[in-house]
C-alpha positions as CSV (number, residue, x, y, z in Angstrom):
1,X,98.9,82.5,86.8
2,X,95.9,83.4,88.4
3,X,93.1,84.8,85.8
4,X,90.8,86.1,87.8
5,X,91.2,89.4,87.7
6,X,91.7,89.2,84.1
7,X,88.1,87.2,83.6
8,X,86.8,90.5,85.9
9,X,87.6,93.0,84.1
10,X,86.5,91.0,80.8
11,X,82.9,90.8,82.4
12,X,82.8,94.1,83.2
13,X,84.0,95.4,80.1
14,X,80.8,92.7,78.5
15,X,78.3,94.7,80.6
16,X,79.9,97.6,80.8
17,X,79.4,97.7,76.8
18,X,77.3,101.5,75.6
19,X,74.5,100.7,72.7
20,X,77.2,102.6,70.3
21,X,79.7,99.2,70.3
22,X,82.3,100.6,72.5
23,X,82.7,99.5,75.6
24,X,84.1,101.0,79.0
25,X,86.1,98.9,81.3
26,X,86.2,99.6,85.1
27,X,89.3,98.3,86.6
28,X,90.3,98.6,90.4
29,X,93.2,100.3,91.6
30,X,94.8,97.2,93.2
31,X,98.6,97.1,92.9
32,X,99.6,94.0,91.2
33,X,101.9,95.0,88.6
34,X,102.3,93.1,85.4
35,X,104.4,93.1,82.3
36,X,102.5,93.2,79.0
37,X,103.8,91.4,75.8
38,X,104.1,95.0,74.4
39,X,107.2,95.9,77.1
40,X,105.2,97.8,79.1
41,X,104.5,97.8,82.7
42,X,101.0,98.1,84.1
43,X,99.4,98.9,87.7
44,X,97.3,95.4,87.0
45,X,96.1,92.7,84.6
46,X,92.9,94.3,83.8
47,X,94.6,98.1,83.0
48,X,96.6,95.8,80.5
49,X,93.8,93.9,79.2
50,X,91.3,96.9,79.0
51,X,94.2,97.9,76.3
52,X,93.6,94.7,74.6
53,X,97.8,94.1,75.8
54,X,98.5,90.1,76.7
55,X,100.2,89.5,79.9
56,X,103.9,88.4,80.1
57,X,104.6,87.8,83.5
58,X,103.9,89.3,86.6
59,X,105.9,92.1,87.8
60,X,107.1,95.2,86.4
61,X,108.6,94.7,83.3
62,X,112.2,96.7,83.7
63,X,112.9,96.1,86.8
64,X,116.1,98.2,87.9
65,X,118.2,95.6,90.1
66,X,121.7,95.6,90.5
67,X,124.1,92.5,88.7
68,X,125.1,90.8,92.2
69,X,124.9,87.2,92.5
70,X,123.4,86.4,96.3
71,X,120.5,83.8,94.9
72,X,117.5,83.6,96.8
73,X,114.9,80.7,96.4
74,X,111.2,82.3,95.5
75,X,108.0,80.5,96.7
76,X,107.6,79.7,93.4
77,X,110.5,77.0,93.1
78,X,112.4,80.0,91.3
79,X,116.3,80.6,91.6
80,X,116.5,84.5,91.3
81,X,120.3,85.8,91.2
82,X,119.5,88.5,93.9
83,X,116.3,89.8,95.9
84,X,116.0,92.7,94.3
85,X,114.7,89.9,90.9
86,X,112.1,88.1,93.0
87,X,111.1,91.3,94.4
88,X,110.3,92.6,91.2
89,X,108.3,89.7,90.1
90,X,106.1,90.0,93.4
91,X,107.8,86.8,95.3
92,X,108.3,86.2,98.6
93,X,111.8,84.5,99.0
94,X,114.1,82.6,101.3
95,X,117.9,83.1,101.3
96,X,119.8,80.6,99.0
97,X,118.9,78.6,95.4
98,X,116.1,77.1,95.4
């Protein structure tokens, strides 16, 4: 998992911290969706962490894909049953298990 965006936002959050204790986190609106450990699904890791929410995995956390089996192989080294799966979890596939 890549962290950098997650060590971002941490750093901005440090300097972005107000004389009062609470701080203000500026995240960017960059599209990378991620499932916290809480269930939900956010736009990116640091919306999530500027919750104080651990990621999961990457993707969105209910993805709605349908129960067919046509595995695909993910650039990852993952088997996913169908597309629709490694789609959701922001993969780039190939047809066929892995």
């Amino acid at each position: 998992m890549d962290y950098r965006p997650v060590l971002a936002c941490v750093l901005l959050a440090f300097l972005g911290s107000t004389v009062s204790g609470e701080s203000s986190v500026i995240c960017s609106s960059l599209y990378r969706p991620v499932c916290g450990e809480n269930g939900q699904s956010y736009d990116n890791a640091c919306l999530a962490g500027s919750v104080g929410v651990q990621i999961a995995h990457q993707g969105m956390c209910n993805c709605p894909c349908p129960k067919d089996l046509r595995p695909v192989c993910g650039y990852n080294g993952v088997t996913y049953h169908n597309a629709c799966l490694a789609k959701c979890d922001l993969v780039s596939f190939t047809p066929g298990e892995c």
